[in-house]
N, C-alpha and C positions, 0 to 999 in steps of 0.2 A: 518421407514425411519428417525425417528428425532433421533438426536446424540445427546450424553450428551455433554453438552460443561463446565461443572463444575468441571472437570477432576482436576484442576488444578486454582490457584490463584495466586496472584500478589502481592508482599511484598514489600513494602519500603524498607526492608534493601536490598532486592537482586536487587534495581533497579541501573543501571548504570550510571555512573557519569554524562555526558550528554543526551541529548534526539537522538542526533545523533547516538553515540553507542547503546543507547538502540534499535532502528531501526536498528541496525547493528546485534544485538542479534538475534530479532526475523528474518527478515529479512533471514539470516544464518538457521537459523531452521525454515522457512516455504522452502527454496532452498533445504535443506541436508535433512528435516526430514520427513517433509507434503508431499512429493512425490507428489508436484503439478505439474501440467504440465508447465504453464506459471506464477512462482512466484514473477515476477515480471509486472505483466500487474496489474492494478490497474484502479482503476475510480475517475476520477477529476472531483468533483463539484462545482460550483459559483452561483449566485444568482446575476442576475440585482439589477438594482435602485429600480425595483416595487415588488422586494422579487421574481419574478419568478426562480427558480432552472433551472440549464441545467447541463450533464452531459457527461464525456467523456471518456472512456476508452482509455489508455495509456499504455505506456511501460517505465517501472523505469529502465532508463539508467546507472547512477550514484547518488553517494551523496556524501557527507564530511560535511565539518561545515557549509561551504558557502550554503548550499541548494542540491537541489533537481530536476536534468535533465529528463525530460521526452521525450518519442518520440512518435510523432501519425501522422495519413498519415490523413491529411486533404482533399487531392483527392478523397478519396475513399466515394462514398456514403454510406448515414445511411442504414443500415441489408447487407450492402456486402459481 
């Protein structure tokens, strides 16, 4: 069951000019290549004042240079 994940490495010179584009990169080849299902559902995490983690799975709507739109159904309760 465990996959190689070393297939492949990360060079300075091929990375792209911003960090924007380069999330545009991958981004583009986890949609076109990875044959994910949902390649754009993602997990946001934060950490209170007393260091506790909480996290949230989301849906990456958009991006550009400005940032990064997410969307999540706050209605919906936890394991729905």
């Amino acid at each position: 069951m465990r996959k190689q994940y070393r297939a492949e490495g990360l060079s300075e010179t091929e990375l792209a000019a911003t960090p924007v584009e380069q999330f545009a990169r991958w981004f583009k080849q986890a949609a076109t290549e990875a044959h994910l299902f949902e390649p754009n559902a993602m997990v946001v995490s934060t950490a209170d004042a007393e260091g506790r983690p909480s996290s949230r799975t989301v849906l990456l709507k958009q991006f550009d240079e400005q940032g990064f739109v997410f969307y999540t159904n706050y209605g919906l309760p936890q394991g729905a």
